[in-house]
GUMARDREN-804881 format. One line per field, with one value per residue (C-alpha): residue number from 1; chain; y negated, z, x. Coordinates in steps of 0.05 Angstrom, whole numbers, padded with zeros to 5 digits. Layout:
k [NUM;...]
c [A;...]
Y [Y;...]
Z [Z;...]
X [X;...]
//
This chain:
k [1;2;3;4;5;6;7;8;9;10;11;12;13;14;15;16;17;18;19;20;21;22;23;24;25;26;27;28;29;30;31;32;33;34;35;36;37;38;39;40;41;42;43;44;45;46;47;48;49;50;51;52;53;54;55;56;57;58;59;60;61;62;63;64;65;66;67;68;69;70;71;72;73;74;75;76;77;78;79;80;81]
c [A;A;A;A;A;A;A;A;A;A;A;A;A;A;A;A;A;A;A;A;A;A;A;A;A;A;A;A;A;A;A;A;A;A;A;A;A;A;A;A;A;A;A;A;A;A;A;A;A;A;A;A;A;A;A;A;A;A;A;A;A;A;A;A;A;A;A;A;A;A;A;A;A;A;A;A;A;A;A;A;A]
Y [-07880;-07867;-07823;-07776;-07742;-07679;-07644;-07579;-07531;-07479;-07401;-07347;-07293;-07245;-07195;-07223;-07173;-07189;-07232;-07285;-07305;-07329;-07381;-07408;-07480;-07481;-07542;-07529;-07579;-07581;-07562;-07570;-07545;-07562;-07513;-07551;-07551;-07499;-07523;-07489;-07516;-07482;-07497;-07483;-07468;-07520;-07480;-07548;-07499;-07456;-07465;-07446;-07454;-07395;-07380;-07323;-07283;-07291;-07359;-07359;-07309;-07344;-07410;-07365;-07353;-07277;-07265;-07193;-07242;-07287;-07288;-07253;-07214;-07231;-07235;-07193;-07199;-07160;-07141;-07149;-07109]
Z [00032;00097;00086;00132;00126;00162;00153;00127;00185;00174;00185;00181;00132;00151;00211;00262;00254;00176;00167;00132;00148;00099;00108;00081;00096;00101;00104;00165;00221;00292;00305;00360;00376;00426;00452;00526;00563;00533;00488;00441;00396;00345;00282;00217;00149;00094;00031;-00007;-00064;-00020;-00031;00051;00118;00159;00227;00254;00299;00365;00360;00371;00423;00459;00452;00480;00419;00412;00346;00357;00359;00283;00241;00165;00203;00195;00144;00152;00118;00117;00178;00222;00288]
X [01557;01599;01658;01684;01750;01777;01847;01855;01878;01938;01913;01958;01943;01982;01993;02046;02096;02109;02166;02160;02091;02043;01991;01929;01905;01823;01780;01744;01707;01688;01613;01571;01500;01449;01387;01356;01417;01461;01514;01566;01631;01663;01696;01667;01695;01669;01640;01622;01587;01540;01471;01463;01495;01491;01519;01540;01483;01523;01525;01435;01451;01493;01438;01387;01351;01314;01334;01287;01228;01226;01184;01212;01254;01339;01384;01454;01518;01579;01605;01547;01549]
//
């Protein structure tokens, strides 16, 4: 089995005023999806124990998809606008 490794990138966790600054480190990779001709990259965080991958509904918007239009209706998480 091919093995691909990725570093973990450094986020900070807190606001940019607060001295010092504190910082997480996330295992996250670059991500790139194709609908025709339209094309979008972004990085993803790695959850190796979800039982699903989900993206984020602007991401099928910005692919052209009409989310208004599936079948079984969508699924929305926190923070959904």
């Amino acid at each position: 089995m091919q093995q691909i490794k990725f570093p973990y990138l450094k986020y900070i966790i807190t606001p940019p005023t607060q001295k010092p600054a504190k910082y997480v480190y996330r295992p996250v990779i670059p991500i790139k999806l194709f609908l025709d001709k339209r094309v979008i990259t972004f990085d993803s965080l790695v959850d190796s124990g979800a039982d699903e991958c989900t993206f984020p509904a602007w991401i099928a918007k910005t692919l052209g998809h009409c989310l208004t239009q599936l079948k079984g209706g969508l699924e929305y998480g926190n923070n959904q606008n």
